[in-house]
N, C-alpha and C positions, 0 to 999 in steps of 0.2 A: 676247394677241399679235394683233397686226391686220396682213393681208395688202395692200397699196396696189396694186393694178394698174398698166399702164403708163399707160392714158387716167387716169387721176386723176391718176397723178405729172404728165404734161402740162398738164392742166387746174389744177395747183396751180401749177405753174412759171409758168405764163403770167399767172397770176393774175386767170383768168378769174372771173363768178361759183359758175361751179361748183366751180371751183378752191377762192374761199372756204368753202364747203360743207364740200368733202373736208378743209379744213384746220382745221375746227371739230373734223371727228372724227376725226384724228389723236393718236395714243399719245404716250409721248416714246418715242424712239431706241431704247431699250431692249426695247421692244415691237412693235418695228416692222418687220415681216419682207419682207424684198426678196428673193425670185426672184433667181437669176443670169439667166436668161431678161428677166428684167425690166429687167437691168442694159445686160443688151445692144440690147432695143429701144428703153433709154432711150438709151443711145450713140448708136445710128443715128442716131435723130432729131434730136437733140441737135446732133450732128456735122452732122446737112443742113438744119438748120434755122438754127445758131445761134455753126457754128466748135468745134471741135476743144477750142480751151480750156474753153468753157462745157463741153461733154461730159465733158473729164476733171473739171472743179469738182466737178458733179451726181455722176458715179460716184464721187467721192473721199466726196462725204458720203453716196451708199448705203454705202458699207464701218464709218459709224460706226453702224448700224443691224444687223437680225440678217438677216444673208447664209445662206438657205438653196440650196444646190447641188443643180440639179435633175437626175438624172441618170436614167440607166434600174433605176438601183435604187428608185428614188423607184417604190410603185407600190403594187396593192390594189385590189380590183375587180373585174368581171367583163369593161371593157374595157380593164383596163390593171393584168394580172395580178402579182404581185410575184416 
């Protein structure tokens, strides 16, 4: 399972050179784990960059991907005790 941060989701969306990069080493869906955190700064930006529609499009297809919920139970460590 492969983590995609928010700067790569951007930089794949835009389809920047980097974007191509990050989208060589993408999983398929199945393995491909999206942050709720990630869902939301992809929203933001999304929404200020690009309209409302595009936003809900991008987060309709984080949902066919694996949607981990990060919450305060999410935790382990020394600074971010469980």
């Amino acid at each position: 399972m492969r983590l995609v941060d928010t700067s790569a989701w951007i930089e794949w969306l835009i389809a920047s050179p980097v974007g191509a990069t990050v989208s060589a080493n993408l999983p398929e869906r199945t393995q491909w784990l999206v942050p709720t955190i990630v869902q939301l700064e992809l929203a933001m930006w999304l929404t200020r960059e690009a309209g409302e529609d595009k936003a809900d499009q991008v987060i309709a297809f984080t949902e066919t991907c694996v949607v981990a919920d990060l919450d305060t139970a999410v935790g382990g460590g020394p600074l971010c005790p469980a």
